[in-house]
C-alpha positions as CSV (number, residue, x, y, z in Angstrom):
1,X,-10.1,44.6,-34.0
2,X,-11.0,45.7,-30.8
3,X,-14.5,44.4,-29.1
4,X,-16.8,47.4,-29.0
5,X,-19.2,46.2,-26.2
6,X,-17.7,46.4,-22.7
7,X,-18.9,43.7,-21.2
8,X,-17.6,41.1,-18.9
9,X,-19.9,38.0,-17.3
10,X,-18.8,36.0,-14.3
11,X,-20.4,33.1,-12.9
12,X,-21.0,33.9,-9.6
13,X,-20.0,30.5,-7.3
14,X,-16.6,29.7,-7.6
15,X,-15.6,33.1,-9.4
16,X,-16.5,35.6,-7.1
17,X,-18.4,33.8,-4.2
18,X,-15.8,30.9,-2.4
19,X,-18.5,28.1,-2.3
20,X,-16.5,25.3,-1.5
21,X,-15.0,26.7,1.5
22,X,-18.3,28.0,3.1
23,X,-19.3,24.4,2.0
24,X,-16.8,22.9,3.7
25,X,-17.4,25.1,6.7
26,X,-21.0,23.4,6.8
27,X,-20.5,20.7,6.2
28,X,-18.1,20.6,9.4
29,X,-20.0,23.0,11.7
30,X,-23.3,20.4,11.0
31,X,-20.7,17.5,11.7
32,X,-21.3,15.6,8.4
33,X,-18.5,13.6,7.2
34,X,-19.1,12.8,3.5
35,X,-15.9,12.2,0.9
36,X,-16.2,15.5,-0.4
37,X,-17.4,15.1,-3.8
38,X,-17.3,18.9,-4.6
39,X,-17.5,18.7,-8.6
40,X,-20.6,16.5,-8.1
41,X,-22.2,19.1,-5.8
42,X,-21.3,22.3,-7.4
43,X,-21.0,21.9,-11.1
44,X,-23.9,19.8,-11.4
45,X,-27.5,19.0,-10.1
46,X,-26.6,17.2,-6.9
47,X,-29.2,15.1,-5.6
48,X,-27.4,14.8,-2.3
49,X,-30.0,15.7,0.3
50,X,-27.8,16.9,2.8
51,X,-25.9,19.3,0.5
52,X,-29.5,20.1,-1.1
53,X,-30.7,21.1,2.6
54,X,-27.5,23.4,3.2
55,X,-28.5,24.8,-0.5
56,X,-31.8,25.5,0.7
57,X,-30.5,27.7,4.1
58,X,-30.4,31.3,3.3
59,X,-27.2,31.5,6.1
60,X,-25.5,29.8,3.7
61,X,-25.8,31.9,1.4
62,X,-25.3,34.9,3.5
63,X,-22.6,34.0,5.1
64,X,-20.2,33.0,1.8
65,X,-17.8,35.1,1.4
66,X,-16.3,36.4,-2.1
67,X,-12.4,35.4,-3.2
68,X,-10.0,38.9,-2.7
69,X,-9.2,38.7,-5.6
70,X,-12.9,38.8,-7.2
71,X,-13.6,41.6,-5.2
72,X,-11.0,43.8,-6.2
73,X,-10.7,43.0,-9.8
74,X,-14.5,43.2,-10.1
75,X,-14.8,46.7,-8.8
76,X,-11.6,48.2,-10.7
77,X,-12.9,46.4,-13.7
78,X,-16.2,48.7,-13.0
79,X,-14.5,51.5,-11.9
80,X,-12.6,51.4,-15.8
81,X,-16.3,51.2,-17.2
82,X,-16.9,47.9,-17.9
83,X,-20.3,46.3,-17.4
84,X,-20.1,43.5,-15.3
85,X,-22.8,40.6,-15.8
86,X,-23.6,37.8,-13.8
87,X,-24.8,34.8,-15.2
88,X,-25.0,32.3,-12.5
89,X,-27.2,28.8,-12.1
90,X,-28.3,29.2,-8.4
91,X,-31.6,28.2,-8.5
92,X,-32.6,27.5,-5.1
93,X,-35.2,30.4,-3.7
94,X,-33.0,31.3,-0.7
95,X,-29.6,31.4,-3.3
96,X,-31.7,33.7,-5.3
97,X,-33.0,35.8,-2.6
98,X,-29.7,36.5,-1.0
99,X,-27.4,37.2,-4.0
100,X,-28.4,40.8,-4.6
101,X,-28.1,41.3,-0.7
102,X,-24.6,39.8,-0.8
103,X,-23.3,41.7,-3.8
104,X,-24.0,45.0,-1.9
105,X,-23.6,43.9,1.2
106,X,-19.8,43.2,-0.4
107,X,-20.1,46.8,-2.4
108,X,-19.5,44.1,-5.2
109,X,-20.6,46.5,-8.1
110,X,-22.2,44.8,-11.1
111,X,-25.2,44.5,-13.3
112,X,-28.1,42.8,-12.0
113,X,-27.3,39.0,-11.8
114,X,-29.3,36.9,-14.6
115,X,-30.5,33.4,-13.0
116,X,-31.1,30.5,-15.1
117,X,-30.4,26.5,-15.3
118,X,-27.0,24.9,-15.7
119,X,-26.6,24.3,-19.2
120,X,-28.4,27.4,-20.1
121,X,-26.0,30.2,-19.7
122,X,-25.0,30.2,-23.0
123,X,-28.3,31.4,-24.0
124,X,-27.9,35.1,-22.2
125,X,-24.2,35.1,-22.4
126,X,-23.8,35.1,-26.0
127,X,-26.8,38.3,-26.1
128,X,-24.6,40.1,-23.6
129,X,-21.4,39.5,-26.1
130,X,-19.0,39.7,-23.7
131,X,-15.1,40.4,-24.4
132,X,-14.7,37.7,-22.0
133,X,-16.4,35.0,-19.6
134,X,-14.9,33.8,-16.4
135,X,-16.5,30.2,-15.3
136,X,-15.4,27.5,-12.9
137,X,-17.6,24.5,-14.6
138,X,-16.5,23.1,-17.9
139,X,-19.5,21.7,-18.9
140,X,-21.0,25.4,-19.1
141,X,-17.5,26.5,-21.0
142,X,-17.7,24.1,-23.8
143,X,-20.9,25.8,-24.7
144,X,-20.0,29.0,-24.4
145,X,-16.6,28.3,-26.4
146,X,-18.4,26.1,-29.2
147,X,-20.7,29.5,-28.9
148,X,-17.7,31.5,-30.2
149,X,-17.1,33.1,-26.5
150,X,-14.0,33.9,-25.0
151,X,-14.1,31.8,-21.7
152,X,-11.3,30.8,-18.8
153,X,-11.5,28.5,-16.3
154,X,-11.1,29.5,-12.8
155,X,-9.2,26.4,-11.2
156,X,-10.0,24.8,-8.5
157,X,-9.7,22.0,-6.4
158,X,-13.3,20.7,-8.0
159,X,-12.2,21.1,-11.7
160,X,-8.6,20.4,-12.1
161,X,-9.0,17.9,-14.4
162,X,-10.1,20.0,-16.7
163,X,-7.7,22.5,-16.5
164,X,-5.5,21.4,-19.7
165,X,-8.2,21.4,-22.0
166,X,-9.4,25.5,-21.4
167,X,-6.6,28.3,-20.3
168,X,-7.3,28.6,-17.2
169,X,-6.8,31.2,-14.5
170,X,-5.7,30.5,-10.7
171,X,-6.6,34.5,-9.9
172,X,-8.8,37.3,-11.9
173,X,-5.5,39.3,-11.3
174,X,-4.0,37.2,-14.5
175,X,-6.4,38.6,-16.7
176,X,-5.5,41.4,-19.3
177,X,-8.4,43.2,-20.6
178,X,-5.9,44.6,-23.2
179,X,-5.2,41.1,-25.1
């Protein structure tokens, strides 16, 4: 049976927006050499103050740029009528403040993006009934899955232990909207 709503929701960091490399970036240009504990300060609540203090600079946020691939599956998936959602747990004011910006600043063309907590998602993910999710943290996946949600993985550097327990996807191009 095919899904009759045609909708697709994306977490925004680490789908679409390459936050480890702009943190990276920061982290270098502010000359702060940590052991880069990226799952720790992206997929959860870090309590690291100097990743906290480059959360809370709008540049940073500004200045990300999206993965290729994002930004051209994104838009043809739009272009073939698809609604995309974003469902994404930045939280910070500045984060919030510069994601609509960013999106058309990108001509990224989706819905408007839905903030909330991490470990909350679920909750507006599963009234959008999506054919799909795409998510980089696997805490929020279990949810969605134990939700009854479609959900892949995108891998990266942050989550690869986790990628043999969901399918996961390197690129968006991987993704058939036909199976």
């Amino acid at each position: 049976m095919k899904h009759i709503n045609k909708a697709i929701v994306l977490d925004l960091d680490g789908v679409i927006a390459d936050i480890a490399s702009s943190l990276e970036d920061e982290l270098y240009m502010l000359d702060i050499v940590e052991q880069g504990n990226f799952e720790e300060w992206i997929i959860k609540d870090t309590k690291n103050k100097n990743i906290l203090e480059i959360y809370n600079n709008p540049l940073f946020w500004k200045n990300m740029k999206p993965y290729k691939d994002a930004w051209h599956q994104v838009n043809y998936w739009f272009s073939l009528g698809y609604d995309i959602n974003i469902v994404t747990a930045r939280r910070q004011p500045n984060a919030i403040s510069e994601t609509i910006p960013w999106l058309e600043n990108w001509n990224i063309n989706t819905m408007k993006p839905i903030f909330c907590n991490l470990g909350e998602k679920v909750n507006y993910i599963t009234k959008i009934d999506p054919i799909f999710v795409i998510e980089d943290n696997p805490h929020e996946i279990r949810k969605i899955e134990a939700a009854g949600v479609k959900c892949y993985l995108r891998g990266h550097s942050y989550n690869q232990k986790h990628r043999n327990e969901f399918t996961t996807v390197e690129s968006l191009f991987e993704i058939d909207l036909e199976s």
